[in-house]
N, C-alpha and C positions, 0 to 999 in steps of 0.2 A: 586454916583449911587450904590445902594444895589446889592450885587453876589447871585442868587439863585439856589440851585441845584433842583428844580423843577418848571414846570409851574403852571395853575391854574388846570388844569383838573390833579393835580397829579403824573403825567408824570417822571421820575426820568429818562435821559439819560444813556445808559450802564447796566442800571438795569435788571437782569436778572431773569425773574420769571418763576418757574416748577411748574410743576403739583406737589398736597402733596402728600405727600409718598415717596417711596422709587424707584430710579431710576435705573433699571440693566441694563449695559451695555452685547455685543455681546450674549445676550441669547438666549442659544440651539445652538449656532454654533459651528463649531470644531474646538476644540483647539489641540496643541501641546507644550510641553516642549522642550528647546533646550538648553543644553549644548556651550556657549562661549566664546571662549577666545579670548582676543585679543594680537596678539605677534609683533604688529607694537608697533612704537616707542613716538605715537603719539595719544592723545585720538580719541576714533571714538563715534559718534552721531549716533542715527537712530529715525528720525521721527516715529510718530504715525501709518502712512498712507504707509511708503515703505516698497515695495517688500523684505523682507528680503533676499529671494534667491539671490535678488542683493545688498547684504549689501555690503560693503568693503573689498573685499581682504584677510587684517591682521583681520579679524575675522574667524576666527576656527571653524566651525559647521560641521552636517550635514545638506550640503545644500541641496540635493536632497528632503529631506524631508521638506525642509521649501519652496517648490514654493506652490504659492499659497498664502502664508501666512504672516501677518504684526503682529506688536505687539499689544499686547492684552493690551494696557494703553488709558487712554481718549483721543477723539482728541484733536491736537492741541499740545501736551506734546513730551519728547522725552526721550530714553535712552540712559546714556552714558556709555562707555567703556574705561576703563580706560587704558594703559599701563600694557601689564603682567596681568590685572586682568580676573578671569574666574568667569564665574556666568552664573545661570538660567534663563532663560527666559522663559514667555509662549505666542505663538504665538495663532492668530484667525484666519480662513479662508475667504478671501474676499467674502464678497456677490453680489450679483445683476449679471449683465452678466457675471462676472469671467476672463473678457478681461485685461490683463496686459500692458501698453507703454510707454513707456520710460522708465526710471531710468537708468539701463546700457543698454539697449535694448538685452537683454536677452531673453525676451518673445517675444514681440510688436503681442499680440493676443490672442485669447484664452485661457485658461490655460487644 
């Protein structure tokens, strides 16, 4: 029996199709720059989508100024932090209600 990667009407499973042209992400929202390092012993991760202000611990910022705010990369992606490494990042401010819940339970509300 033949393997096909489409049906008859064309169909391609997983195929992802955009609109032509050029697609920008978080535009006109507000960003931030931040400054982190990380002095744990162990790499740390951060999703797309999490509350930076509740990042981990061994990450060095200022966190005051990152509530609110997640990383400014596509979803779905993550950044990682290596041991001893410091580097830039630019955050984007959550849209839609601005309700924060879970992650370290920090917020759980509002912002």
């Amino acid at each position: 029996m033949a393997s096909s990667n489409s049906n008859c009407s064309g169909f391609v499973p997983g195929k992802i199709e955009t609109a032509p042209g050029t697609i920008t992400l978080n535009e006109g929202r507000d960003t931030v720059s931040v400054k982190v390092n990380n002095i744990g012993d162990r790499p740390v991760q951060i999703g797309s989508h999490y509350h930076f202000y509740e990042a981990n611990p061994s990450l060095i910022f200022e966190r005051e100024l990152t509530k609110g705010y997640r990383l400014n990369i596509p979803a779905g992606t993550a950044t990682r932090f290596e041991p001893g490494q410091s580097r830039t990042v630019e955050l984007v401010s959550y849209a839609g209600a601005r309700e924060v819940y879970g992650f370290q339970g920090k917020v759980m509300g509002k912002l």
